[in-house]
N, C-alpha and C positions, 0 to 999 in steps of 0.2 A: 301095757296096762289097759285094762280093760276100763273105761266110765259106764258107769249106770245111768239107767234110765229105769229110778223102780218106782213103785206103785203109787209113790208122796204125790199128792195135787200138788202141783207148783206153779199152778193159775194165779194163784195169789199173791204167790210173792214175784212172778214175773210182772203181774200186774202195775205191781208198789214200784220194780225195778224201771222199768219205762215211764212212769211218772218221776220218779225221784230223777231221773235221768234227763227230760224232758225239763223240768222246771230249772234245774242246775245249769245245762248248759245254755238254756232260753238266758240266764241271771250271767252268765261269764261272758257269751258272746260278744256284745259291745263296750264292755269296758276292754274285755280283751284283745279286741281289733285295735280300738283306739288306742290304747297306750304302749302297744306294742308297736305301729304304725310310729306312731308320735317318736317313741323312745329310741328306734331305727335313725329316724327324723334328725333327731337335735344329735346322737352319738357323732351319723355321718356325716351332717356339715357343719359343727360348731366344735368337738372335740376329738377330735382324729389322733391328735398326738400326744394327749395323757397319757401315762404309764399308767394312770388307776385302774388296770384291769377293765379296760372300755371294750378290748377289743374281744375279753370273754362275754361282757355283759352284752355286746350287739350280737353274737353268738345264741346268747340265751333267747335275746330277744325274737330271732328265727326264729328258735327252735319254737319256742311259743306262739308266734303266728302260724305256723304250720299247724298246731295242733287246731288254733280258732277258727283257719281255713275249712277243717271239718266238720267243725261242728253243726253251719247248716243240715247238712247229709242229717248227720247223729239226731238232731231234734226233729226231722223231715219221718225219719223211722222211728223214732220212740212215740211218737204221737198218732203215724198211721198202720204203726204194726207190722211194716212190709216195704220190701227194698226193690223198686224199680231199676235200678243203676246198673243192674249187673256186677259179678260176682269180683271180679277186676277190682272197678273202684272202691268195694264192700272194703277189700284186702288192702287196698292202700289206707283208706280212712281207718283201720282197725290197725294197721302196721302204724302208723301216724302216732298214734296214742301211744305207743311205748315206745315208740322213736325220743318223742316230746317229752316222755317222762325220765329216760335214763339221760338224753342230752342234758334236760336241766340239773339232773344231780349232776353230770359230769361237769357241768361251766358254772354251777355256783361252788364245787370243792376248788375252780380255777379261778375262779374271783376272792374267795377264801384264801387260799395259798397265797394270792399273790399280793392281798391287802397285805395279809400278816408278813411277805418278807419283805415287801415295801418299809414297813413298819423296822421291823428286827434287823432286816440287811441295806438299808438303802443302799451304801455306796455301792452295790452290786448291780443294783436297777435304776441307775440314776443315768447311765449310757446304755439299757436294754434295746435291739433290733427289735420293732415291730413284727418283723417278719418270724422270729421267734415265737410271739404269740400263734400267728397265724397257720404256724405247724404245727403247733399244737390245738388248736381246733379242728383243721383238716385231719389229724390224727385220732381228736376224739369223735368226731363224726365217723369219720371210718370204722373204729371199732365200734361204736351206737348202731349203727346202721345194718353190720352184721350178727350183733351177738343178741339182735331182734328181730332177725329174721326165723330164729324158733317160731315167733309167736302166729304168725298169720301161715307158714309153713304146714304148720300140726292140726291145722284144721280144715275140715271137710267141705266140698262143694255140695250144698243140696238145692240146689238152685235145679238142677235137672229130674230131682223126683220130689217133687217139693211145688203144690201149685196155688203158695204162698212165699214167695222168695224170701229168703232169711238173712238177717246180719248181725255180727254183734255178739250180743249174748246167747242167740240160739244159734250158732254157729255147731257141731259137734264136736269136738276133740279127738282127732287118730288117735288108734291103738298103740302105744308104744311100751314098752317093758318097766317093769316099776324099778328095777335100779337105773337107767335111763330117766324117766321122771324125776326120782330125787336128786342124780347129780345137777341137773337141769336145776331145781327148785335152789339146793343146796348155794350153786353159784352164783346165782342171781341174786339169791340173797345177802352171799358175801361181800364179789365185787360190785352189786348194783345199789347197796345198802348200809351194810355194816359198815365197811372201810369208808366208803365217802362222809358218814356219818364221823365215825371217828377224828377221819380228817377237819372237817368243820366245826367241830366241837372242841377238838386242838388246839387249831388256830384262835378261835375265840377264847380260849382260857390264855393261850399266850400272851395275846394282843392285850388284854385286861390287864397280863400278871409288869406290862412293859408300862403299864402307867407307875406304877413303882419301880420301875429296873431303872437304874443309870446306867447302864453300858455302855461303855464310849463308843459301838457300832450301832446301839440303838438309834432310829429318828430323835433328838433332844423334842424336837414339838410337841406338848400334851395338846396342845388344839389338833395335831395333825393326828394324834393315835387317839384322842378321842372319837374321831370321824372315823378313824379305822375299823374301831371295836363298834361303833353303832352299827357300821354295815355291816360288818360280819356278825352284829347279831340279829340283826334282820334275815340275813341267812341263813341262821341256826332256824329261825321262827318259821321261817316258809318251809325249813326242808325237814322241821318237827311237826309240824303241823299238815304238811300236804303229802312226805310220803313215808312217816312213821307209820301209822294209820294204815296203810296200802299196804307197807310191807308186814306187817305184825298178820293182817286176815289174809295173806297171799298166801299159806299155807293150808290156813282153816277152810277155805272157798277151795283149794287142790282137795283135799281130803273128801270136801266135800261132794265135788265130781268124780271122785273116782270111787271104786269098791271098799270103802270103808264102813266100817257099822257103826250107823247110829240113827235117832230116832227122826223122825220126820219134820219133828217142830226144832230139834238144833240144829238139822242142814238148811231151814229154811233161814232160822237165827242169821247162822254164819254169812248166808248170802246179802239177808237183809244188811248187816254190818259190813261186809266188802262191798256192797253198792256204795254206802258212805264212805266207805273208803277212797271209793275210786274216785267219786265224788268231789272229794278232798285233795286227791294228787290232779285233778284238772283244775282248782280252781288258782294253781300254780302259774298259770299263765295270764290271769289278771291283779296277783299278786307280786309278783317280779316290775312288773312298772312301777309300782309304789316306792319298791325297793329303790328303782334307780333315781325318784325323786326325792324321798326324803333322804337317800343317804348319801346320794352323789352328788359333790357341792358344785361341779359345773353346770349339771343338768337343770339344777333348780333356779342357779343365777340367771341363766339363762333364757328362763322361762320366767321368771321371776322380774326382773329387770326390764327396760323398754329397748336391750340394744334390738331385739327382731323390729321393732317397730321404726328404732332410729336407721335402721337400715333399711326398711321401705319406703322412709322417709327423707333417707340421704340419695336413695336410687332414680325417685321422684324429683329430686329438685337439680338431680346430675339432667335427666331428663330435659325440664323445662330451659336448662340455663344450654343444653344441647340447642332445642330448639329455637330458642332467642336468638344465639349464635346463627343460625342457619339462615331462618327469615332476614336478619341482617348482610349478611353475604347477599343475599337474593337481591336487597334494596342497593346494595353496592355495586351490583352487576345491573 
């Protein structure tokens, strides 16, 4: 498939694209290190061995630091116009972003799932191996990691005739054949969107429909399936919110790169509105921490509570009564 390059100025809306781009990820960056840091933090030393789907949600929480790891880069070029770093890291921070976008769909459809059979099935997952989980993330990484390597693959080095280095959005697009492009689009759409959507839309309508179910395999706890359904609808909210958005202009922004006809002012529209989109599927990675405080009851007590503090505080005084001990021995000898 052939991408145009016609005669539209699009000075102006690249313009608007580096600013919008620039102030978003300047706004995400430090909440996004910190509570992704944070949420790594209290996962792996205070609750290791919850079955609540901890070991998806520290999963997520990678996946999410990796993206904020770039974002320096990303604001360093959307402000000065031009990529120092060579063409290398360009690809890895450009790979990074849709790495971070389809892991998080894949680990909140896995914290999803797993509330709601917690919920529906417990005596199933009442003796589950950890190591269980953790094939299943090694699995969904592995397919993430490949089935994104389209995206930095299919685009061009102009770093060699180019004596402004480019990254990013002026990247160019290879040639490739337009029913290659659509099964491309088609899939990504499917399994990267539809179906995981569906899944967590499921699980939420389940979980909901279980506060009226008596089933004798149901959890009897309404405190426990009410904490269920709140998380899983905080993950309905982030994953309607950060990559509805994305995937709905993911088509209209293809179209609009490539030889389709239409007028100057609605491929600039289109881009204008896939920048907010994109916008919107990054700001997932300072939303996912919210996630793991308000809806996860260890995390919060945790942080909530003085045991960090009774614990620096009981470390301290192991310390001191060490040291009285010692000095005593001394006076003894």
């Amino acid at each position: 498939m052939n991408f145009s390059n016609d005669s539209c100025n699009e000075n102006l809306t690249k313009t608007y694209q580096h600013h919008v781009y620039a102030v978003v990820y300047s706004v995400i960056l430090a909440p996004g290190l910190l509570g992704n840091v944070l949420a790594l933090w209290v996962f792996r030393v205070y609750i290791r061995k919850t079955k609540k789907a901890v070991v998806f949600m520290m999963n997520l929480a990678v996946a999410d630091l990796l993206q904020v790891l770039s974002l320096p880069l990303r604001i360093y070029y959307y402000l000065n116009t031009t990529w120092p770093f060579g063409h290398f890291l360009c690809m890895i921070c450009f790979y990074l972003k849709y790495v971070n976008m389809y892991a998080s769909i894949y680990f909140l459809v896995c914290v999803s799932v797993r509330r709601c059979e917690l919920i529906m099935r417990p005596l199933m997952y009442n003796s589950s191996n950890p190591k269980r989980d953790w094939v299943i993330c090694g699995l969904g990484w592995l397919l993430v990691c490949l089935c994104c390597l389209p995206f930095p693959l299919l685009r061009n080095d102009t770093s060699h005739n180019s004596t402004i280095p480019v990254c990013f959005l002026e990247l160019p697009l290879q040639r490739i054949s337009t029913q290659t492009a659509w099964v491309m689009l088609i899939l990504a759409e499917l399994f990267g969107f539809i179906i995981p959507l569906i899944l967590v839309l499921a699980c939420t309508c389940m979980t909901a429909g279980s506060l009226r179910d008596s089933r004798a395999e149901a959890i009897p706890d309404r405190g426990e399936k009410r904490r269920a359904l709140r998380m899983l609808l905080v993950c309905a909210v982030v994953f309607l919110v950060c990559f509805v958005p994305y995937h709905i202009t993911m088509p209209l922004d293809f179209m609009a790169k490539a030889e389709v006809e239409m007028t100057c002012d609605v491929r600039a529209l289109i881009k204008r509105w896939h920048t907010v989109a994109l916008c919107l599927a990054s700001m997932n990675c300072s939303l996912d921490p919210l996630m793991y405080y308000f809806t996860t009851d260890e995390f919060w007590r945790r942080l909530s509570k003085p045991e960090i503090t009774e614990g620096i505080g009981f470390n301290r005084r192991l310390s001191c009564i060490t040291r009285v001990e010692d000095e005593e021995d001394d006076e003894d000898d």
